[in-house]
C-alpha positions in Angstrom: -48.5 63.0 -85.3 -49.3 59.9 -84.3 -46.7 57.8 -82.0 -47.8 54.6 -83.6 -45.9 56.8 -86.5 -42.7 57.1 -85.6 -40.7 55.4 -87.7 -39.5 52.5 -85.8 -42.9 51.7 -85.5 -43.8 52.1 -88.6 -40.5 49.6 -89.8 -42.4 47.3 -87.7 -45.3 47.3 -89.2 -44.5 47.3 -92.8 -41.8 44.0 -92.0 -44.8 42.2 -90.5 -47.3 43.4 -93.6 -45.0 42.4 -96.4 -41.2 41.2 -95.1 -40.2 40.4 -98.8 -40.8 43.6 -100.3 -37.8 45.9 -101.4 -37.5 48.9 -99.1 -34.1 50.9 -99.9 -31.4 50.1 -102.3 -27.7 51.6 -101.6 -26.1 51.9 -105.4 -23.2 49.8 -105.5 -23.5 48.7 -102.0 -26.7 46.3 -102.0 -30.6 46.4 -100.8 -32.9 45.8 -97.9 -36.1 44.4 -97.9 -38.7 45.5 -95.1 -38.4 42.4 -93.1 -34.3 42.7 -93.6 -34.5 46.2 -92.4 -36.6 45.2 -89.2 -34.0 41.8 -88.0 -31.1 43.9 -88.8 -31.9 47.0 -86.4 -32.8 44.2 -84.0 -29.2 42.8 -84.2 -27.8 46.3 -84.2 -29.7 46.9 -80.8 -28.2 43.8 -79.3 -24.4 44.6 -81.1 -25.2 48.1 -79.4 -26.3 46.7 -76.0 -23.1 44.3 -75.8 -21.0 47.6 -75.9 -23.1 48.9 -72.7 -25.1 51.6 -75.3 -28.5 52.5 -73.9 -31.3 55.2 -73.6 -29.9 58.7 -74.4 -26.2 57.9 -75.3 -24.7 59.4 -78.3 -23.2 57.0 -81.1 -21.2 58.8 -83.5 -21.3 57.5 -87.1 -18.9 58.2 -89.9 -19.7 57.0 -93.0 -21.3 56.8 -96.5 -24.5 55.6 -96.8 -24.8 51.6 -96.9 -27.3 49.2 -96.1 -25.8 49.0 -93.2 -25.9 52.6 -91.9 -29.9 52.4 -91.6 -29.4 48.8 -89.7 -27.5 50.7 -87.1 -30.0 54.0 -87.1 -32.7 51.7 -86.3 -31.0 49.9 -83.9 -30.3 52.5 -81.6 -33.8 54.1 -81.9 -35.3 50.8 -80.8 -32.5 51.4 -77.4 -33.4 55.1 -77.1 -30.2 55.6 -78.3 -29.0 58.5 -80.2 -27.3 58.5 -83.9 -25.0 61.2 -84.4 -23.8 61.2 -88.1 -21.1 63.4 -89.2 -19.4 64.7 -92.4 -16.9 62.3 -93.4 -14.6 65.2 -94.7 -14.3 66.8 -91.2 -10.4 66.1 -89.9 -8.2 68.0 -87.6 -9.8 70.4 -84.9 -13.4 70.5 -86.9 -13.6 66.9 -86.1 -12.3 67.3 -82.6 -14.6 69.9 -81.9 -17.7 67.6 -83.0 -16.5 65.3 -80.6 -16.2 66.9 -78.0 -19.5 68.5 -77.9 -21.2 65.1 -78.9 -19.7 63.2 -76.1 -20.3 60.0 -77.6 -19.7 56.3 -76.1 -19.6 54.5 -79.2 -17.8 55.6 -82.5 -18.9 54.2 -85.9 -16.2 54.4 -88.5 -15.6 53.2 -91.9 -12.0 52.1 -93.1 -11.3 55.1 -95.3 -12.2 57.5 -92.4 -9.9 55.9 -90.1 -6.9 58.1 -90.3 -8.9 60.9 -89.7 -10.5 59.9 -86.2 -7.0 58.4 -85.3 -5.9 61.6 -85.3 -8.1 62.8 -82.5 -9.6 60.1 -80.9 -6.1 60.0 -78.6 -7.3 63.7 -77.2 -11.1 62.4 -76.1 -11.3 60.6 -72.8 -15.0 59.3 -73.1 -14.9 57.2 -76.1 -15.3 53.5 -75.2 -15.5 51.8 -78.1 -15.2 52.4 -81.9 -16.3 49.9 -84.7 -14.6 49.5 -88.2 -17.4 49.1 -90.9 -16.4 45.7 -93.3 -13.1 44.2 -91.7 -10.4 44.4 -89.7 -8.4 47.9 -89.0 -4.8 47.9 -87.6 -4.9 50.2 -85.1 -1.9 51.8 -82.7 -2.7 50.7 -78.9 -5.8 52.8 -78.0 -7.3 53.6 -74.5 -10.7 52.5 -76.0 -11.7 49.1 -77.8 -10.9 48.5 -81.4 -13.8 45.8 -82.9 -13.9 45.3 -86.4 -17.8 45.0 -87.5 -17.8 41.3 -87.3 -16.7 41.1 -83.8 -19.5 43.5 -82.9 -22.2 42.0 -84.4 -21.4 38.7 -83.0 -21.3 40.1 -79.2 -24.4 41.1 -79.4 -26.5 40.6 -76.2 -30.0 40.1 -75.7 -32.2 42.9 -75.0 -34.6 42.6 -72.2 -37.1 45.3 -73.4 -36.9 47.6 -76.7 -37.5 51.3 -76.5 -40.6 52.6 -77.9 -39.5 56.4 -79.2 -42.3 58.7 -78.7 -42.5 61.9 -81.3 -41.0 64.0 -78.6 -38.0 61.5 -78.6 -34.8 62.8 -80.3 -34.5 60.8 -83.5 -31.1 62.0 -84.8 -28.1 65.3 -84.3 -26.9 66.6 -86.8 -24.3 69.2 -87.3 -25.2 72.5 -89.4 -22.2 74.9 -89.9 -21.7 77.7 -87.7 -22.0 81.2 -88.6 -20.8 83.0 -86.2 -18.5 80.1 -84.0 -18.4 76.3 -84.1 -20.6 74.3 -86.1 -23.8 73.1 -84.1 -25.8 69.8 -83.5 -28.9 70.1 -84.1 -31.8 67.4 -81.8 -34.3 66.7 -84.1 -37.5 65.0 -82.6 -39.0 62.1 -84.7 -41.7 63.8 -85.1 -39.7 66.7 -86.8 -38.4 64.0 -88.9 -42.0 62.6 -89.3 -42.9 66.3 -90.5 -40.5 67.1 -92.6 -40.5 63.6 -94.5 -44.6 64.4 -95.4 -43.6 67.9 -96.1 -41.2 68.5 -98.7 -43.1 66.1 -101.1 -46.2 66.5 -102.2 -46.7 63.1 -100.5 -50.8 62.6 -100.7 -49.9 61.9 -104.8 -47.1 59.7 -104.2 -48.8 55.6 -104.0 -46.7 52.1 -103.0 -45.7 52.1 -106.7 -43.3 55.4 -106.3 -39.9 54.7 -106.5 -37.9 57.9 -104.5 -34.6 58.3 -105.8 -31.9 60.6 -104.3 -28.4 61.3 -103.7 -28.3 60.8 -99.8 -25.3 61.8 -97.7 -25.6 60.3 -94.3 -24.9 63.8 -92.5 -27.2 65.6 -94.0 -30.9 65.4 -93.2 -32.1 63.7 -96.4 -30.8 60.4 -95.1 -33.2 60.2 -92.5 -36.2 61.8 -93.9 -36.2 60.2 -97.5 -36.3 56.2 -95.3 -38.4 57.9 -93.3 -41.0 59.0 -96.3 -41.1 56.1 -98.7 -41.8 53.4 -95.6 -44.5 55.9 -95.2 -46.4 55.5 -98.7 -45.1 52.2 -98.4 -42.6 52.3 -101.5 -39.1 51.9 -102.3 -35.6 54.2 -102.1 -32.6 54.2 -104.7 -29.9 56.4 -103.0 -26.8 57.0 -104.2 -24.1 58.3 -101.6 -23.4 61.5 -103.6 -24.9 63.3 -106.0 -23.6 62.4 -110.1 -24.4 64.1 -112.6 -22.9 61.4 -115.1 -25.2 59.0 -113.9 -28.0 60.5 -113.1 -30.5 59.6 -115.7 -28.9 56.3 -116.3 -30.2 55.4 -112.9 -33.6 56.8 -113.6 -33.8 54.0 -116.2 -32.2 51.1 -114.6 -34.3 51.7 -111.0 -37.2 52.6 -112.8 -37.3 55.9 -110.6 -40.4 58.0 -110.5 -39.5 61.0 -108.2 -36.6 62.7 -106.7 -35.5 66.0 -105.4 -33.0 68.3 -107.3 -31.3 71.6 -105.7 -29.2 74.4 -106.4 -26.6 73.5 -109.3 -27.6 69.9 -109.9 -30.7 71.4 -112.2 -28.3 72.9 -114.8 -25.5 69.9 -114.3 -28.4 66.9 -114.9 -29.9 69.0 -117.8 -26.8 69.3 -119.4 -26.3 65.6 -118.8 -29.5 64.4 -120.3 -29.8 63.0 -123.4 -32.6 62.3 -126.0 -34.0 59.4 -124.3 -33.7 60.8 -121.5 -36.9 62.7 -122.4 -39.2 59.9 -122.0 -37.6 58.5 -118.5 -39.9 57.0 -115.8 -39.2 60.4 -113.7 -42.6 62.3 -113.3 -42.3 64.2 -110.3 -39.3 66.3 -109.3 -39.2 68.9 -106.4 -36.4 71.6 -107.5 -35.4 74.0 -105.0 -35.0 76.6 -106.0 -36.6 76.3 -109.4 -34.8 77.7 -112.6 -36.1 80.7 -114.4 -37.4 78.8 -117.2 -38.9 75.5 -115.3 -41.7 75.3 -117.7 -38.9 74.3 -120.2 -37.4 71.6 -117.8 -41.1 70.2 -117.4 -41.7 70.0 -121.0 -38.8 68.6 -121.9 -38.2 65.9 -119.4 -42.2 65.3 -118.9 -42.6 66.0 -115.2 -44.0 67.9 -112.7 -42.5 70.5 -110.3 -43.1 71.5 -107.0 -40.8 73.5 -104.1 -40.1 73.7 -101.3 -37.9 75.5 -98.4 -36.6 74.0 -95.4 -33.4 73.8 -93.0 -31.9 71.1 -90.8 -33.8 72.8 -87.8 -37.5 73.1 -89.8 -39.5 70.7 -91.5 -40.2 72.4 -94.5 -42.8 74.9 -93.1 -43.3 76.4 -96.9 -43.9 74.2 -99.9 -45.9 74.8 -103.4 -49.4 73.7 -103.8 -48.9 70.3 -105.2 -46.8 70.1 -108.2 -48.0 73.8 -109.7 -44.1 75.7 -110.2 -44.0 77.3 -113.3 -42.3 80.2 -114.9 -45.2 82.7 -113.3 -44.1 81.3 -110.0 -40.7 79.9 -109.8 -39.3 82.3 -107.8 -41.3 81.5 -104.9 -40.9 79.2 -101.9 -44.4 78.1 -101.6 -47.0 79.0 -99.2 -47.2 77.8 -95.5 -48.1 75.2 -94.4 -51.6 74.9 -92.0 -49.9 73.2 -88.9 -46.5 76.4 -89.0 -47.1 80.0 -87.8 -44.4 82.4 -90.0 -43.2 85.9 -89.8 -41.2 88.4 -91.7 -39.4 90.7 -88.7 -37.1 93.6 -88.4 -33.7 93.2 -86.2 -36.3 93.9 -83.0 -38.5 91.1 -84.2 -41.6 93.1 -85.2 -43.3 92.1 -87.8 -43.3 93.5 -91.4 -45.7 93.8 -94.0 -46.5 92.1 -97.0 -43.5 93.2 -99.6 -40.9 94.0 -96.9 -37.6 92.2 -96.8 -36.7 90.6 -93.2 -35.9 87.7 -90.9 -38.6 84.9 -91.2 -39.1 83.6 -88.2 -41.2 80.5 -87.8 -43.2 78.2 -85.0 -45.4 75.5 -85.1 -48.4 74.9 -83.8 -48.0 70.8 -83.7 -45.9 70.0 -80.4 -41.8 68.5 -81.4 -42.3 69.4 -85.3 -39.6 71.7 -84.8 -35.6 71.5 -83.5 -35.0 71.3 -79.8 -31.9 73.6 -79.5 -28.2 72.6 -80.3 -26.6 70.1 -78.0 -24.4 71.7 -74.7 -24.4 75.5 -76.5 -27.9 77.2 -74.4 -26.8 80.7 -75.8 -26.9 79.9 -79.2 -30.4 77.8 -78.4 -31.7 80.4 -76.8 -30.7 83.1 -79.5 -32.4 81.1 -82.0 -35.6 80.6 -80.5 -35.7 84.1 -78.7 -39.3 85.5 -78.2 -40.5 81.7 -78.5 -39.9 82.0 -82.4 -37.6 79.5 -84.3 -35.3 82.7 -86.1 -34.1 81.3 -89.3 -31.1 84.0 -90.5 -32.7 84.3 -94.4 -34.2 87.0 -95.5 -37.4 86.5 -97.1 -40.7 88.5 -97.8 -43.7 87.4 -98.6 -47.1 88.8 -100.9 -51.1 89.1 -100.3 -51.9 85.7 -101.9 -49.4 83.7 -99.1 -46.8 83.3 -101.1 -43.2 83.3 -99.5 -39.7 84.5 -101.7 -36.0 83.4 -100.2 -34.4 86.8 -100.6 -30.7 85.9 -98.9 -29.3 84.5 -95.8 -28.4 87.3 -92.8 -25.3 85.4 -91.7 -22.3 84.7 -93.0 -23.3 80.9 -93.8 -21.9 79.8 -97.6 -23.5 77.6 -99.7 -21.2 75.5 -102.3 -21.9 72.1 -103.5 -24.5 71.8 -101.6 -22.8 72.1 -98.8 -23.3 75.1 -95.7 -20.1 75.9 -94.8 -18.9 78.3 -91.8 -17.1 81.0 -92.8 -15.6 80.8 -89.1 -14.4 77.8 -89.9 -12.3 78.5 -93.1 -11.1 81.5 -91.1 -10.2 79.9 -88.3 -8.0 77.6 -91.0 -6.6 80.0 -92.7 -5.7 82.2 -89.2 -3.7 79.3 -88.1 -1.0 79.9 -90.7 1.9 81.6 -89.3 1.8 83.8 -92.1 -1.4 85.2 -91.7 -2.5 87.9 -89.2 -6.4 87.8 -90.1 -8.5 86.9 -93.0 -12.5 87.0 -94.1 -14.0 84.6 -95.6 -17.3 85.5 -98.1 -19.5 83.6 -100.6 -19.6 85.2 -104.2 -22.3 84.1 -107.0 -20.9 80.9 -108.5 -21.7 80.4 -112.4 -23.2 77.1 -111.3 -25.7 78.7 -108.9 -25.2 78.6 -104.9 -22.0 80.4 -104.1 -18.3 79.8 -104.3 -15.8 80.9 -101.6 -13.8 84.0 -101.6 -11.5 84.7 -98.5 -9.5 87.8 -98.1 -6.4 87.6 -96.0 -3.8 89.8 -94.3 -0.5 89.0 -94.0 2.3 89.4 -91.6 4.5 92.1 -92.8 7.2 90.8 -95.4 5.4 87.2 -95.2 6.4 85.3 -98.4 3.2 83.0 -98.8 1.3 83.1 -102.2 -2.1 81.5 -102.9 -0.8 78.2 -104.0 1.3 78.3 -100.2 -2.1 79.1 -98.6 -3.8 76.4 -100.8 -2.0 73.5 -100.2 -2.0 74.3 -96.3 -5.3 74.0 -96.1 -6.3 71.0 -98.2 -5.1 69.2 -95.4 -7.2 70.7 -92.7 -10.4 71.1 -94.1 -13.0 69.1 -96.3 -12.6 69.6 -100.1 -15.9 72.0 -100.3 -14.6 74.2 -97.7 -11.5 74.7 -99.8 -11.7 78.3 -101.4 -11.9 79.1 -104.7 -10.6 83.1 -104.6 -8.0 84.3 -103.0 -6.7 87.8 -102.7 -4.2 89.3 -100.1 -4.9 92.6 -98.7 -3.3 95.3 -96.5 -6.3 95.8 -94.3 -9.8 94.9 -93.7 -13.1 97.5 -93.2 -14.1 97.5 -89.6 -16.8 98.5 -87.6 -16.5 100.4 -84.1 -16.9 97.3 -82.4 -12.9 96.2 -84.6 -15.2 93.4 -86.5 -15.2 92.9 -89.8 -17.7 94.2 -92.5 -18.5 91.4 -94.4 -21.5 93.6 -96.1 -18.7 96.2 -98.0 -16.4 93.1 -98.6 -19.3 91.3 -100.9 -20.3 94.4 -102.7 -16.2 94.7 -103.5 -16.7 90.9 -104.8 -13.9 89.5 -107.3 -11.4 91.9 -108.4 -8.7 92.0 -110.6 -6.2 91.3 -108.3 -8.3 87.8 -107.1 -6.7 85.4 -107.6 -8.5 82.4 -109.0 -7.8 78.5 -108.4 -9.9 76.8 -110.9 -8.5 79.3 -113.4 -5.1 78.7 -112.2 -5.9 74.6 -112.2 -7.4 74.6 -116.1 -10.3 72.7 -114.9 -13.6 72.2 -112.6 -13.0 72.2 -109.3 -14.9 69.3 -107.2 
């Protein structure tokens, strides 16, 4: 990549082509032009320098997406500063634990989160300051500085010289759940984020007349990279802060959206959704990931054009379709790799396997900073992930003699629900901290909206008197409302290995039984 390409750069450049033009609009919460996006990280940067924020320091942020949340992104690229977004469902020790390994000087919070980080924040000694997005927040006497948004903005100082990131920079951290401890933070180069925005999309077909449209939660990587993409074909965003099925194609119309990314269960939710006129929408190009067994019947119907692609927080999308050529011959593939990534299918000793063998893939690149750069303050797990100098993804996959590359299953423990990867150390470590419980395992089992649903198995203390609905209202308060199991079923014991840990493997060819007990069942509805 090039560093004139890095996307602060790049901001720059496109607010001094054409200021006016529309750049990203935030559903319900208002639009930026090109030149509003370039004078509002500038004021960021100076809000950021008055609270002493410079080159390398983390700034946690904690919110929805908002105009506002890019302003501040930007602003502390242009100071070498780091963002740090995080779920806004995290509470309790999940969020302490973030935190902690973050380290950051400046906190970023909007109102409805407050509670939450008031819970911790009087445990962490390094916080200076912490900003409430829009208005005032009454706060208890804190050891750190309390500034509604106004006041920050307004203290601004001036900034001698701006920061020009280069593509070995670290754009962004992000947390991805933990499979076997605490969930991680990923450092993500700009040019990783330069990658994987030109990547995922077929972008060469996409023109200044595109209109990207996507549900974008500001944790997950899609908040950067889908900015990141349309500033580079020079077009415009419509993000929504979480994904609705309800209003789904009644935003296609009103935004006059052309392409947008689907995955997992929103491909049967949006279908079901859709209505006669929604068969001749503006939407032409959709990546789905994966793609439905019959996705000829989704292009027909709705007029578009598919591609795929596969790709993780740490990766930028390394394997993608040809251009927009899925169909039902090929949907269950990934793609094919792409020229600039090196890929391998590997036994537990990391040699390789041959074409139609099921292993690890494993991944490098051969373009410098395209890929992660560890997890922040945990070198063990860093270095176990990019043992033998190859980036070890924990799926399965194999691939055949024309290139192409299947997603088989995931190694680890990691569940997918919502679109969510959740920790199944997490939910145990929840669940353990009820006196009731001696130990418990937590497992993903299929979900009949694709992606997985959570089952957890638990053990309790001899003559304990806790039922499911006991076990479930403990948790809602300590976890987010994904993490939240479905299943429950109490056991006497647990299969275990010589080693005393627990064989997940047996436990999800056991699956649901009769004596699982099941909440949505139990609720008469959808869970969320």
């Amino acid at each position: 990549m090039r560093p004139e390409d890095v996307y602060t750069q790049l901001i720059a450049r496109r607010a001094d082509e054409h200021p006016d033009r529309e750049y990203i609009e935030v559903i319900g919460r208002g639009s930026l032009t090109y030149g509003e996006m370039q004078e509002g990280g500038l004021k960021w940067a100076r809000a950021y320098a008055g609270l002493g924020v410079g080159r390398a320091d983390h700034v946690v942020v904690m919110c929805t997406i908002r105009p506002d949340y890019f302003k501040s992104w930007l602003g502390l690229a242009l100071l070498g500063a780091i963002d740090v977004s995080i779920n806004v469902d995290y509470r309790g020790d999940l969020l302490y634990h973030v935190l902690v390994n973050s380290k950051p000087r400046v906190i970023l919070v909007a109102p409805e989160y407050v509670d939450q980080l008031a819970d911790v924040l009087p445990r962490l000694s390094d916080v200076e300051a912490v900003v409430v997005l829009e208005g005032r927040c009454d706060w208890p006497e804190m050891a750190c500085r309390v500034l509604s948004q106004e006041e920050f903005l307004v203290s601004g100082v001036p900034v001698a010289t701006l920061v020009t990131p280069g593509p070995w920079d670290i754009g962004a951290i992000l947390y991805t759940s933990g499979t076997t401890g605490p969930s991680k933070g990923v450092l993500i180069p700009w040019a990783q984020l330069h990658s994987q925005s030109r990547n995922f999309i077929p972008i060469e077909d996409l023109t200044s007349d595109d209109v990207l449209y996507g549900p974008c939660v500001a944790h997950h990587v899609g908040a950067k990279v889908f900015p990141y993409l349309v500033a580079q074909i020079d077009g415009r965003a419509v993000l929504r802060e979480r994904f609705s099925a309800t209003e789904f194609w009644s935003d296609i119309h009103k935004f006059g959206c052309t392409t947008t990314t689907l995955v997992g269960a929103m491909v049967p939710w949006v279908t079901a959704a859709a209505r006669a006129e929604d068969e001749g929408s503006p939407l032409r190009n959709v990546v789905l990931a994966p793609a439905p067994a019959d996705v000829d019947a989704f292009k027909s119907r709705f007029g578009v054009r598919v591609a795929t692609a596969y790709s993780m927080t740490e990766l930028s999308t390394p394997l993608a379709s040809r251009g927009w050529d899925v169909s039902n011959a090929n949907h269950l593939s990934s793609g094919f790799l792409h020229r600039k990534f090196e890929a391998r299918v590997v036994d537990e000793h990391d040699q390789e396997l041959p074409p139609g063998e099921v292993g690890e893939l494993i991944i490098r690149s051969q373009e410098p900073w395209t890929l992660n750069q560890g997890y922040l303050g945990m070198p063990e797990e860093s270095f176990e992930a990019w043992r033998n100098g190859w980036f070890h993804t924990g799926d399965a996959f194999r691939f055949d003699e024309e290139g192409r590359w299947y997603f088989r299953d995931r190694l680890n423990d990691v569940i997918r629900r919502r679109g969510e990867n959740i920790s199944s150390f997490e939910i145990e470590a929840a669940i353990n901290g009820h006196p009731a419980v001696i130990e418990s395992a937590a497992i993903a089992v299929p979900s009949e909206h694709t992606e997985d649903e959570v089952l957890v198995l638990v053990r309790l203390v001899d003559e304990a008197n806790l039922d499911a609905v006991g076990l479930i209202e403990f948790l809602i308060p300590r976890m987010p409302p994904f993490m939240v199991p479905r299943y429950i079923e109490f056991v006497t014991d647990l299969p275990k290995t010589p080693t005393d840990r627990v064989q997940k493997k047996l436990l999800r060819g056991r699956g649901i039984t009769e004596a699982t007990w099941d909440r949505e069942r139990a609720s008469g509805r959808p869970l969320p």
